[in-house]
C-alpha positions, 0 to 999 in steps of 0.5 A: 210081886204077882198081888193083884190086890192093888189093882182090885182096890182100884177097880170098877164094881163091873172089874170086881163082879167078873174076878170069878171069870179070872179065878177061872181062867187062872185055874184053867191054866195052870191045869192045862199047863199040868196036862201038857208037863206030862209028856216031857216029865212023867210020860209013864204017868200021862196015859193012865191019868187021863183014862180017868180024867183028861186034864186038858180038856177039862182046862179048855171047856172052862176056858171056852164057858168063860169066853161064852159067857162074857165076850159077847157083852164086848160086842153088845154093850154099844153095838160095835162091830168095828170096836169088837175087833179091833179089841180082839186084834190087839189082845189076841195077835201081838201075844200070838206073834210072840208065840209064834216068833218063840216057836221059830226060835225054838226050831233055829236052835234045834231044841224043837223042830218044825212040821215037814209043811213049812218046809213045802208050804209055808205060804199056805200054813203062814197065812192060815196062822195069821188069821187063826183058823188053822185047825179048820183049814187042816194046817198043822199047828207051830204049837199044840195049844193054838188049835183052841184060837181057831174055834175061839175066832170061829165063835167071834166070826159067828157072833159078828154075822149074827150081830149084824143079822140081828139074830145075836140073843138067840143063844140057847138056839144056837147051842142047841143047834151046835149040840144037835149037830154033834149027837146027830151028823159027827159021824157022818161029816167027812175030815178036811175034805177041802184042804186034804190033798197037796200043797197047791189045792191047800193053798188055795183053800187058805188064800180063797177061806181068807180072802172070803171072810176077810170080805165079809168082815170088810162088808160088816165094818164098812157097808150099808144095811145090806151090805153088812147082812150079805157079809154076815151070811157070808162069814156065817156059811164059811165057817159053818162049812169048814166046821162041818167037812174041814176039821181034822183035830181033835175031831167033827163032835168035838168041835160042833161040842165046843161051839155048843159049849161057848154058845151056852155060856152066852145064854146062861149070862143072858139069863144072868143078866135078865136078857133070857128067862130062867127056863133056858138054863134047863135047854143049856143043861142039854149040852154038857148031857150031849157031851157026856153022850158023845164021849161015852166010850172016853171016860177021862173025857166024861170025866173032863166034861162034867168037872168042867161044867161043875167047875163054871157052875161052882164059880157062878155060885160064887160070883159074888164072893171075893176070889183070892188075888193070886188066882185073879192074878193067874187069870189075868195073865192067863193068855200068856200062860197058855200060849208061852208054856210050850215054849218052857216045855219043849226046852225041858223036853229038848234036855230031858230025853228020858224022863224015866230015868230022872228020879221023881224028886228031881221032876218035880222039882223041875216042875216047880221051876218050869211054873216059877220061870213061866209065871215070872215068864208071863209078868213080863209079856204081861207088862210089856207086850198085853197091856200096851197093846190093849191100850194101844187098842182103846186109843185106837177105838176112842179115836174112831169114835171121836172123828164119828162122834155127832155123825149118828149110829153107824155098823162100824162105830163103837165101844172099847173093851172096859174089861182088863182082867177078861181075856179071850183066849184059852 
């Protein structure tokens, strides 16, 4: 039922070549899907499992290598702004829409319950989810897992105002930068210094932070030259400002780490691609060093770190191999494992108050379950909900392009994403 094999055999030799990305991406999950069962299924276990290796954060490196490491080549590959995005919406809101509407249900039922915001700040925490950036404007997460979509849109946001600035290749440099700014000023930069406070001047910093890079982001689709490099320096301070006095979770080093960490998997595909020369990959080895460096008082997140950077660099290696259908399958509908787990989760939690005083047997059996439903769970939204709207997206995109065909090249005109089994989101 979940063989991806039909779908290899007939796929591009550029679908193949990324298989890798897949096989990662499914590994991740199902990792990240292990560290989040701890809590409602052997709490007693959590603690000490990641005193040595923190699973989680393991799960979102790799996924933040992979996203370096290829989504960038969506954007390039004909020089499409507008393209970019509309691929990006497509692929990533409607799923999101769905987490979020399961998330509402979930707390209408009473088998979870909502932050205390919602009750007293719902425009503010609403309009900060829609567009993904709320683990920068200091709004609680509607579900643990989505504070990694605001620094996956922070990377996109950054690499549109880099593309129109024309300053995209230098990724080793802004790795570097990221790192630097982690070793060097995590200490020293303030916690949700625009947005702590109380409700009226958080809303203000969302409905202000929104309308700001929407603009900037309608200046780089639409404008002229210019117009688009004043967007882009615009997008490009905004986020650097909420990244450095606006985070709150997990924390400043953290987040610079984690842009330094997507930065260097675009330079290590550029030197795979010959965009870069060798050398660079002794600059990129920097920032796993300076993550070490950062947690060295974590040793689960060392830990973390380090198998997740050995874990890209294995699957570079074996880029070239054929991966097991199963785990391209995982890769693929990697999105909805990630973002529909919590769901499961929070249910078993709902009805399993004290997980201690199940027997093990019957946890792990119920761990079994909990990964059966959530994969048959993720064919579903697979078929019905991921891949009509990529569709949806490339027609969208072929659309634009046609009534621009013959015009010449233009900021706003572009590519469709040709890359089905390579999903952004971590």
């Amino acid at each position: 039922m979940f063989s991806a094999a039909p779908a290899a055999a007939s796929a591009s030799p550029h679908t193949r070549r990324l298989a890798w990305l897949d096989a990662l991406r499914g590994l991740a999950a199902i990792v990240v899907v292990f560290e989040h069962a701890l809590e409602p299924l052997w709490p007693e276990a959590r603690t000490p499992i990641k005193a040595v290796f923190d699973p989680g954060w393991y799960g979102v490196l790799v996924f933040f290598l992979v996203s370096g490491y290829i989504v960038p080549a969506s954007l390039e590959r004909r020089g499409s702004v507008r393209a970019f995005w509309i691929s990006r919406f497509f692929r990533l809101w409607p799923l999101f829409a769905v987490c979020v509407a399961g998330m509402m249900l979930l707390a209408a039922v009473g088998w979870d319950s909502l932050h205390t915001w919602w009750g007293s700040r719902p425009v503010a925490l609403a309009l900060a989810h829609a567009g993904m950036l709320q683990n920068l404007m200091y709004v609680p997460n509607l579900a643990n897992v989505l504070w990694t979509l605001s620094y996956e849109m922070a990377f996109y946001l950054l690499l549109t105002a880099m593309f129109s600035l024309g300053v995209h290749r230098r990724s080793t440099a802004a790795a570097l930068a990221f790192g630097a700014a982690a070793v060097l000023g995590a200490g020293l930069l303030p916690v949700a210094l625009l947005s702590a406070g109380g409700a009226g001047r958080m809303l203000t910093v969302v409905v202000v932070v929104t309308a700001v890079l929407a603009a900037g982001l309608a200046a780089t689709l639409s404008g002229g030259r210019r117009v688009r490099q004043v967007g882009a320096v615009v997008i490009a301070g905004t986020i650097l400002l909420l990244l450095a006095v606006n985070q709150s979770y997990p924390g400043p080093w953290q987040g610079l780490f984690i842009l330094a960490t997507m930065f260097a998997g675009t330079a290590l595909y550029r030197v795979e691609t010959r965009g870069l020369g060798r050398r660079h990959i002794a600059w990129v080895a920097l920032i796993p060093l300076a993550g070490l460096w950062l947690a060295r008082a974590e040793l689960g997140t060392q830990v973390a770190i380090a198998a997740a950077w050995l874990t890209f660099a294995a699957g570079t290696a074996l880029r070239h191999r054929t991966m097991p259908s199963w785990l391209t399958w995982l890769g693929l509908v990697s999105y909805s494992i990630y973002l529909l787990h919590p769901l499961l989760l929070e249910s078993v939690e709902f009805f399993l108050p004290d997980p201690p005083a199940v027997p093990l047997a019957a946890r792990m059996t119920l761990l079994a379950a909990v990964y059966a439903a959530l994969l048959g769970l993720c064919a579903l939204t697979w078929r019905w909900v991921e891949l009509p709207a990529q569709r949806l997206g490339r027609r969208l995109i072929s659309r634009a392009e046609s009534r621009r065909a013959g015009s010449g090249p233009a900021g706003g005109s572009g590519e469709p994403d040709h890359e089905p089994h390579v999903f952004r989101a971590v």
